[in-house]
Structure formats: C-alpha cells, structure tokens
N, C-alpha and C positions, 0 to 999 in steps of 0.2 A: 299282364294282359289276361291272366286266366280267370279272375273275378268278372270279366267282361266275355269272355269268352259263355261262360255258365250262365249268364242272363241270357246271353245271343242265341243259344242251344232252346230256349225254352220259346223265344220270341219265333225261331224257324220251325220248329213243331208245331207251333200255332196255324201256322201259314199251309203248313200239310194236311195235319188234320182238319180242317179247315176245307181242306179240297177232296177231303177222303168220300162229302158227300155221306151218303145212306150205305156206306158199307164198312160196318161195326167192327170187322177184324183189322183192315185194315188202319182205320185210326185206333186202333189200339195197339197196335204194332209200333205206330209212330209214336203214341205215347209211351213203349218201352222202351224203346232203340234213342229217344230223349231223355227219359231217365237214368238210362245206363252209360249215356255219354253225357250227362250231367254228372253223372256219381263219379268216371272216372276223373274227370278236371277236377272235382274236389278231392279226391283221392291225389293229386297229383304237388295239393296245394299242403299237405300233412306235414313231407318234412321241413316245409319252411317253418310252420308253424309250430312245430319240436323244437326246432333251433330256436325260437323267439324271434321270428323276424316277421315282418308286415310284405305281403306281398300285393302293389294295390297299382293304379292306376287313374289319373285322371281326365277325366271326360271332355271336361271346361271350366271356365269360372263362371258363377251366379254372377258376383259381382269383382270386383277388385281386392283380389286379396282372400277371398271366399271359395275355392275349390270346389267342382263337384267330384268326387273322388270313390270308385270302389276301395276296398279296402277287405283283404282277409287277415287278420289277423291273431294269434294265438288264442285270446277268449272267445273268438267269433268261431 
C-alpha cells in the first residue's frame, strides 16, 4: 500500500495548494509538509528493498489477466 499511498500524498497537496489561493507561504508550506511525507513513505519502503523484495499493489485489471499494479521494487 505504500507505493499508493506516495502518489495519494501528492494527489492531496494538490487539492490544498490549490485552495491556498494568492497566499505564497502558505502553498509552500503545503508543498513542504508533501514533500516530507512523501520522503518519509519512501524512506519507509528501503528495507524491503535491501532485502530484495517488491513491495506493490494492485489498483485493477486493464484487461483480463493484465494488472494495473504499483510496484516498488529494489532497481526502482
């Protein structure tokens, strides 16, 4: 879930900044406090990825047999 999670963190900053309107501190603020809890879910996804493991999740199927699938995995 955390590959999905780190999309959904950028998708709700959007939505704030967004509302922040004409006041420049403020959407920057949200731009950090997204960034930094961006960083930490990645951060969080490390030791899987030391061990060699895939940590991922799938969304839906395109079609039958076709996954739409995040995926973090140790080259990623």
């Amino acid at each position: 879930m955390t590959p999905l999670w780190a999309i959904l963190v950028s998708l709700a900053a959007v939505l704030f900044i967004a509302a922040s309107g004409s006041r420049p501190n403020l959407r920057e603020g949200w731009t950090l406090l997204a960034a930094a809890a961006k960083f930490v879910l990645v951060l969080t996804l490390i030791p899987s990825a030391m061990a060699g493991e895939r940590v991922g999740v799938t969304l839906f199927e395109l079609a039958p047999g076709l996954p739409f699938t995040l995926v973090a995995d140790p080259l990623g």
